[in-house]
C-alpha positions as CSV (number, residue, x, y, z in Angstrom):
1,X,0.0,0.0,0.0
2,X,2.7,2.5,0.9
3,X,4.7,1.8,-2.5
4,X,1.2,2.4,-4.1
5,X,1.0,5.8,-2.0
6,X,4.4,6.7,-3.4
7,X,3.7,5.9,-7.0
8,X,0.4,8.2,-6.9
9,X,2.4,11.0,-5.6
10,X,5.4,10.5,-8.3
11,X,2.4,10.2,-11.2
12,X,1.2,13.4,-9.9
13,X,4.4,15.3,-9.8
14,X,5.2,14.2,-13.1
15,X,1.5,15.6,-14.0
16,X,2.2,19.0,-12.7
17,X,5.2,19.2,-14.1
18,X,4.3,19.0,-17.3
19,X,1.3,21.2,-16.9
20,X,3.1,23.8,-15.5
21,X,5.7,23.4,-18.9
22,X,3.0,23.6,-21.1
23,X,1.7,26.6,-19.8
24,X,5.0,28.3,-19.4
25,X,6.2,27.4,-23.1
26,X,6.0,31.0,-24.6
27,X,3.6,31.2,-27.4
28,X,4.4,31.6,-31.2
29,X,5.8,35.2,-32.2
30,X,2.6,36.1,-34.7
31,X,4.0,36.2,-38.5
32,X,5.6,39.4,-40.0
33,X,3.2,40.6,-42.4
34,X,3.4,44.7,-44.4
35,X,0.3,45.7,-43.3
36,X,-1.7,45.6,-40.0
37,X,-5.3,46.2,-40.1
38,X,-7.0,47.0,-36.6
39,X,-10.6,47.2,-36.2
40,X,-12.4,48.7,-33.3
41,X,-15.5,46.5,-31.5
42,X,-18.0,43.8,-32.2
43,X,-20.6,46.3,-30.8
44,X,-21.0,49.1,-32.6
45,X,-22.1,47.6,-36.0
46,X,-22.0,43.9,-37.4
47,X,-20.0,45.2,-40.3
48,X,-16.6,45.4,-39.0
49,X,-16.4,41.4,-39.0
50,X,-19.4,41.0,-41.3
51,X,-18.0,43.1,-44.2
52,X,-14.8,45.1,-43.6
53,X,-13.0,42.0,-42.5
54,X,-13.3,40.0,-45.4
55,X,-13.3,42.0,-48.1
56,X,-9.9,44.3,-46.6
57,X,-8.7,40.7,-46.8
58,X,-10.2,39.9,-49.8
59,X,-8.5,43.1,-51.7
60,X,-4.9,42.5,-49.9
61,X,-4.9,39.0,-50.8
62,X,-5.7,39.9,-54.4
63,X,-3.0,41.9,-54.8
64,X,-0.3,40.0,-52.7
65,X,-0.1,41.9,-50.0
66,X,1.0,40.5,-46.7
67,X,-1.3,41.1,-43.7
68,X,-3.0,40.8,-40.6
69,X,-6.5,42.0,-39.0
70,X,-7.4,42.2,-35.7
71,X,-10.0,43.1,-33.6
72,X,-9.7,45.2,-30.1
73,X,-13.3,44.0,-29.3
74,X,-13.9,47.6,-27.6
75,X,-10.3,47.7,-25.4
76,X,-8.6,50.9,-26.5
77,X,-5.7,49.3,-24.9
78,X,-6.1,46.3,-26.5
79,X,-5.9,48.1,-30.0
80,X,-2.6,50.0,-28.7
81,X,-0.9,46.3,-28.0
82,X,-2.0,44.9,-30.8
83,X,-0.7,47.9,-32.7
84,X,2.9,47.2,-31.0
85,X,2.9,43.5,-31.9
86,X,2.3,44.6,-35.7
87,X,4.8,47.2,-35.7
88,X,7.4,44.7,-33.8
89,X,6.5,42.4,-36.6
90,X,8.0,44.7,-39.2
91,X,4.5,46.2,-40.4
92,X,4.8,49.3,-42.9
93,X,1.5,50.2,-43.0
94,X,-1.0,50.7,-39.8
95,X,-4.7,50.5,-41.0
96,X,-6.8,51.8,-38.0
97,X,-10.5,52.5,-36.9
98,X,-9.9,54.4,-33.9
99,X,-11.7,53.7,-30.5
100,X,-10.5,56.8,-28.9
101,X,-8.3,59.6,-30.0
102,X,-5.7,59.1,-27.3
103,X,-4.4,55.7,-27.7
104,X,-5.1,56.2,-31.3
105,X,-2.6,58.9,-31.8
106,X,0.0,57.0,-29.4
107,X,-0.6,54.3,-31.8
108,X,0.1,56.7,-35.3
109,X,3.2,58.0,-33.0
110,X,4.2,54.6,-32.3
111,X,4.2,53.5,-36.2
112,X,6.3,56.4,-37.2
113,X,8.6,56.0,-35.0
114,X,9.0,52.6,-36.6
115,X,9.4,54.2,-40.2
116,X,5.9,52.8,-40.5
117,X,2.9,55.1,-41.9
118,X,-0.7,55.1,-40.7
119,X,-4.1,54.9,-42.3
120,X,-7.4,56.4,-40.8
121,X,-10.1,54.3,-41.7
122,X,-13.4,55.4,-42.1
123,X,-13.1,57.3,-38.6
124,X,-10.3,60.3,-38.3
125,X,-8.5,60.5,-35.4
126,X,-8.3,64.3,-34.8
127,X,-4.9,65.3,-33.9
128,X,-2.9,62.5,-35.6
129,X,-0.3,62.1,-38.1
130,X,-2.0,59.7,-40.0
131,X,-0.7,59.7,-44.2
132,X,-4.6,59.6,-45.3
133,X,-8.4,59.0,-44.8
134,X,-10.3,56.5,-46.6
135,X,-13.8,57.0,-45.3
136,X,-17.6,57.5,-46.2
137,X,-19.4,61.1,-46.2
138,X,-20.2,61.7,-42.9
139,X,-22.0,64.6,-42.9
140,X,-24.5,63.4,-45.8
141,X,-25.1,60.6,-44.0
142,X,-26.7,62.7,-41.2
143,X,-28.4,65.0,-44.0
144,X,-30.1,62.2,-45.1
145,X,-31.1,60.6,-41.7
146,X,-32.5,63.6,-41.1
147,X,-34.8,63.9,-44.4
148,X,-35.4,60.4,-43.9
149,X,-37.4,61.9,-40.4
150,X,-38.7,64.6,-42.4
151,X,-40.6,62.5,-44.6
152,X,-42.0,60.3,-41.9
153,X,-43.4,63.1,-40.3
154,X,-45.0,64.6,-43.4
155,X,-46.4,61.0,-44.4
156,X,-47.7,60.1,-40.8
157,X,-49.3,64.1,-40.8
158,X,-47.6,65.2,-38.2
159,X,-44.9,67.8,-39.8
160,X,-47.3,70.9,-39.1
161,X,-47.5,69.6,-35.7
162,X,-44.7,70.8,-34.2
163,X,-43.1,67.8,-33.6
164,X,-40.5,66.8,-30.7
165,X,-37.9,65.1,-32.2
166,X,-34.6,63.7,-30.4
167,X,-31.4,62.5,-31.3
168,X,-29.7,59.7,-30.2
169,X,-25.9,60.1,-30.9
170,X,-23.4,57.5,-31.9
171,X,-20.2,57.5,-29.2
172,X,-18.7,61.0,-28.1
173,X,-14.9,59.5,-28.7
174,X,-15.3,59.0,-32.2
175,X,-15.1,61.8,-34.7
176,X,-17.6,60.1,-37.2
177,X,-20.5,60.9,-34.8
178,X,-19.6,64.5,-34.8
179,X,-19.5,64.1,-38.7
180,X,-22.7,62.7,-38.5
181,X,-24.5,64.4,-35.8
182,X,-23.6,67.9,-37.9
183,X,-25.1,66.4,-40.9
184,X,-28.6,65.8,-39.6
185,X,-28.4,69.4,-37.1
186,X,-27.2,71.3,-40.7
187,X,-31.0,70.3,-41.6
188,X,-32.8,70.2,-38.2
189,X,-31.8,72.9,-37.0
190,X,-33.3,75.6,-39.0
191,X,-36.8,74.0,-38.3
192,X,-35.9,74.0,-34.5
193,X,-35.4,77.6,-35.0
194,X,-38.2,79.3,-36.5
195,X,-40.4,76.7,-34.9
196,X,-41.5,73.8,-37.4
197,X,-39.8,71.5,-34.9
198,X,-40.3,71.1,-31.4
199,X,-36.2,70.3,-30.1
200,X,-36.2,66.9,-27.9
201,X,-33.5,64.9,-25.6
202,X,-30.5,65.0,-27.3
203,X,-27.7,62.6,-26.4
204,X,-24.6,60.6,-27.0
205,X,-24.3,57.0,-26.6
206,X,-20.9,55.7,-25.1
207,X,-19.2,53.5,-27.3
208,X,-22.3,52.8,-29.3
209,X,-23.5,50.4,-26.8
210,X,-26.7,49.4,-28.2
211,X,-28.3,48.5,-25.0
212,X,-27.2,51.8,-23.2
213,X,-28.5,53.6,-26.4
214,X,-31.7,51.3,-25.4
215,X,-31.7,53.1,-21.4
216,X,-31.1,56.4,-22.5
217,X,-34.2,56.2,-24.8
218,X,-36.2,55.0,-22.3
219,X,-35.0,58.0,-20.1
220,X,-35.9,60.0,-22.7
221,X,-39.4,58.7,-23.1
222,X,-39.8,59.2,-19.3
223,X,-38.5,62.7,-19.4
224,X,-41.0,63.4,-21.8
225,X,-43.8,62.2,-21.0
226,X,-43.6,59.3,-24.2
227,X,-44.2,62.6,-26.2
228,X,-41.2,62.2,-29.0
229,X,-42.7,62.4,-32.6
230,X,-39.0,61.5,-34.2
231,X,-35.9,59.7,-33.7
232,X,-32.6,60.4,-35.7
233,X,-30.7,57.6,-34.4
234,X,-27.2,57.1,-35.4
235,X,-27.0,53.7,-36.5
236,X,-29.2,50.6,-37.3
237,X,-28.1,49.5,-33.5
238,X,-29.3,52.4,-32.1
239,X,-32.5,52.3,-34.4
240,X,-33.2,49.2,-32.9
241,X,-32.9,50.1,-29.3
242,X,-35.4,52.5,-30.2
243,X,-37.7,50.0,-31.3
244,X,-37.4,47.8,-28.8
245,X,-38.2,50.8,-26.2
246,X,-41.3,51.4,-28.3
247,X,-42.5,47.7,-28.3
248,X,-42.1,47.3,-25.0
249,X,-44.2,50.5,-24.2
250,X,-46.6,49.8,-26.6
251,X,-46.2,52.9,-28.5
252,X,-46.7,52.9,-32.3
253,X,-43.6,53.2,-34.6
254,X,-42.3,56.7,-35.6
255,X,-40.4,58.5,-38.0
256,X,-36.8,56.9,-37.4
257,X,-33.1,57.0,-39.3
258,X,-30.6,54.3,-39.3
259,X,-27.6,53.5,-40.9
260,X,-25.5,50.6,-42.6
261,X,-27.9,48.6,-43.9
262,X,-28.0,45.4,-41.8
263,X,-30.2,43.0,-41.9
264,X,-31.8,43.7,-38.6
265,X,-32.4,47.6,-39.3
266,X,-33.9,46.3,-43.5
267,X,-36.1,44.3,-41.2
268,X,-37.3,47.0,-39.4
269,X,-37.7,49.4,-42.3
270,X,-39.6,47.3,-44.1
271,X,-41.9,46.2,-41.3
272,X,-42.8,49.7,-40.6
273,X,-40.6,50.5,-37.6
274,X,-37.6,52.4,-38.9
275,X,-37.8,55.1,-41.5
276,X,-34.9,54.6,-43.5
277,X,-31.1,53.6,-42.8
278,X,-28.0,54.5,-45.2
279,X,-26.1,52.2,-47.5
280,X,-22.6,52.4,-47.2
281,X,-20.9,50.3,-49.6
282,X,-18.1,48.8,-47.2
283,X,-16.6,47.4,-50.5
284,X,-15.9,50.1,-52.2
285,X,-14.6,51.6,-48.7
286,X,-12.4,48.3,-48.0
287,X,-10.7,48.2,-51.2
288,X,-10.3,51.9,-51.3
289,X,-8.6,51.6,-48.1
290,X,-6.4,48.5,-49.7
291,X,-5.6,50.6,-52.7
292,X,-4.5,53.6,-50.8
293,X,-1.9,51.2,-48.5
294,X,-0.9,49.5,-51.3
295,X,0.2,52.8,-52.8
296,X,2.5,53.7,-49.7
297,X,4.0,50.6,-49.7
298,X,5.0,51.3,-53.3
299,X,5.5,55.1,-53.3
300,X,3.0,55.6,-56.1
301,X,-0.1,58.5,-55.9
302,X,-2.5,58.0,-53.7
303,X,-6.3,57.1,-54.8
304,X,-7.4,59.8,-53.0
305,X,-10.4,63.0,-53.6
306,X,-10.3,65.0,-51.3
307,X,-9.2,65.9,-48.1
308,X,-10.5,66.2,-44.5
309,X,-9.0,69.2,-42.1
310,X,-7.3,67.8,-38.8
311,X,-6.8,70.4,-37.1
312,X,-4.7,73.0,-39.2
313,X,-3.4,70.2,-41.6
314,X,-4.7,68.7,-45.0
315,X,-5.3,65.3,-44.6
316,X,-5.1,63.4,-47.8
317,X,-9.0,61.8,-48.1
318,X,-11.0,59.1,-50.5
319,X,-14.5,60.3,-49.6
320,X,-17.1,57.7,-51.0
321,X,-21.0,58.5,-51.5
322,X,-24.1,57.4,-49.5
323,X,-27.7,56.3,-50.5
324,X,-30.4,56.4,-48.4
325,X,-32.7,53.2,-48.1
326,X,-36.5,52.8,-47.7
327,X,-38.9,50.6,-48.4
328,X,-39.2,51.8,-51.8
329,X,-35.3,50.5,-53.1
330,X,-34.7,48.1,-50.5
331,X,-34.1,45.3,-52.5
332,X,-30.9,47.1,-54.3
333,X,-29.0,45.5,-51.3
334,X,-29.8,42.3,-52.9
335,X,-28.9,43.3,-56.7
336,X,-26.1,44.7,-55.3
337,X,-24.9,41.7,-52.8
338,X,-24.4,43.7,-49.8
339,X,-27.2,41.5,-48.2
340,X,-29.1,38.1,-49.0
341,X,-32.4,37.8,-49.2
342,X,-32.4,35.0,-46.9
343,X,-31.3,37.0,-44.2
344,X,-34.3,39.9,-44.6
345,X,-36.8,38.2,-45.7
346,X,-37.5,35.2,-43.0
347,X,-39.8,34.5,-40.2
348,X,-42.4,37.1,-39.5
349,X,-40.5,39.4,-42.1
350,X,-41.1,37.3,-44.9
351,X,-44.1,38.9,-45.7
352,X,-43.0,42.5,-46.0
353,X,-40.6,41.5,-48.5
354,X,-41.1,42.0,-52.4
């Protein structure tokens, strides 16, 4: 019995031992690779994984271009870290979609100190050194979120009614929402004004957390006595919230924007419960943003036309257009492949579709 004791206690060492190896054993160095992508969250929008991912990778692959993508899953840190491990890796090029303008900037800092240069991608970060901008128009995406209001509150007759209407923001650390936010005020703000519109709550989402978006509306609804004629909402996610809020009220649906186009927010502008959204086609930005690091790694012109202000500098932009969606041209997402048909038009939606 005791040598049987003994054994146990050896086999167990031995166990340990190489436990304790296998979790010391330092893990791979990641491969060296020209350019490193970075995208922000899972959170704020499907399409960073849905759409961005894939076709960035799609267009670097096409043209041979060595690369890695990454996702900070919401942790500016995170982003900064896996910034260092690209640039460590010999990266040339820095693609980023900033989460905040502070660790953003450390990371543009970080890359040129490396001899590396840095991309903003589709949001600037203000106050950095990035080489250019690939990104959609901003500020006519808010122009049309805010006609897309407009006409909801002239079809549902309640324009010449002084309507409240409120704004829910996108996240107060990223430039796009400004961009945004001063699209949809350029038109709103005249009818606030001479009195067309009635101003309501008016607020910014951190992060783009769809469920805080989802507890501010409902303050907002409390605040006003469930008097709020009009949402612009900054994104299909936000939208949603909205809609949710409603439901659970049981209030009736009201003139409300969106934006990118995903399945959920087609869902509920074709079932009646969100005005519009805007189309951004992440293609045409993803391999605009591959074309423009393909052309610092080679020297050559950028693809650029335009440029965005950052602060006192010119920074060197691709602007690409918007289209606002309805239920009148839904189904060019479909023509066009940016969504399938299957994913719309199922289960209690199916019947809205065309």
């Amino acid at each position: 019995m005791k040598r049987l004791v003994i054994a146990i206690a050896v086999g167990l060492v031995a166990v340990g031992v190489a436990v304790t190896a296998a979790v010391a054993k330092p893990a791979k160095k990641s491969a060296a690779a020209d350019v490193c992508v970075l995208l922000p969250d899972t959170k704020s929008s499907v399409r960073w994984e849905q759409f961005d991912r894939p076709y960035i990778d799609a267009a670097l692959k096409k043209a041979g271009v060595s690369h890695t993508i990454a996702n900070a899953l919401g942790d500016p840190q995170k982003q900064k870290s896996q910034a260092d491990q690209c640039l460590a890796n010999g990266a040339k090029i820095v693609i980023v979609v900033s989460l905040d303008p502070g660790s953003s900037i450390a990371i543009e800092k970080a890359a040129a100190a490396k001899g590396a240069k840095s991309i903003d991608y589709d949001r600037q970060v203000v106050g950095g050194i990035a080489s250019a901008y690939v990104t959609f128009d901003g500020n006519q995406v808010g122009v049309l979120q805010a006609k897309g209001v407009i006409a909801g509150l002239k079809a549902n007759g309640k324009y010449s009614q002084k309507p409240v209407v409120a704004e829910l923001n996108g996240g107060n650390t990223d430039q796009n929402s400004f961009w945004f936010k001063g699209g949809y005020d350029s038109v709103l703000k005249p009818l606030y004004a001479n009195g067309t519109f009635t101003k309501g709550p008016d607020q910014f989402v951190p992060q783009w957390d769809n469920p805080t978006g989802g507890k501010i509306f409902e303050q907002m609804l409390v605040k006003t006595g469930n008097k709020i004629d009009g949402v612009v909402a900054a994104n299909d996610g936000l939208a949603n919230a909205v809609v949710v809020a409603l439901k659970s009220h049981k209030l009736k649906p009201l003139p409300l924007s969106g934006q990118d186009a995903t399945a959920q927010g087609v869902q509920n502008v074709i079932s009646g419960w969100q005005t519009m959204t805007v189309y951004k086609q992440v293609p045409k930005e993803a391999n605009g943003v591959a074309a423009t690091a393909i052309a610092l790694l080679k020297g050559t012109k950028l693809p650029v036309n335009s440029f965005r202000l950052n602060g006192k500098k010119k920074e060197p932009t691709y602007v690409i257009p918007v289209l606002s969606i309805n239920k009148s041209n839904y189904t060019i997402l479909f023509k066009e492949k940016f969504l399938k048909r299957s994913e719309v038009c199922i289960g209690a939606y199916a019947k809205y579709c065309k």
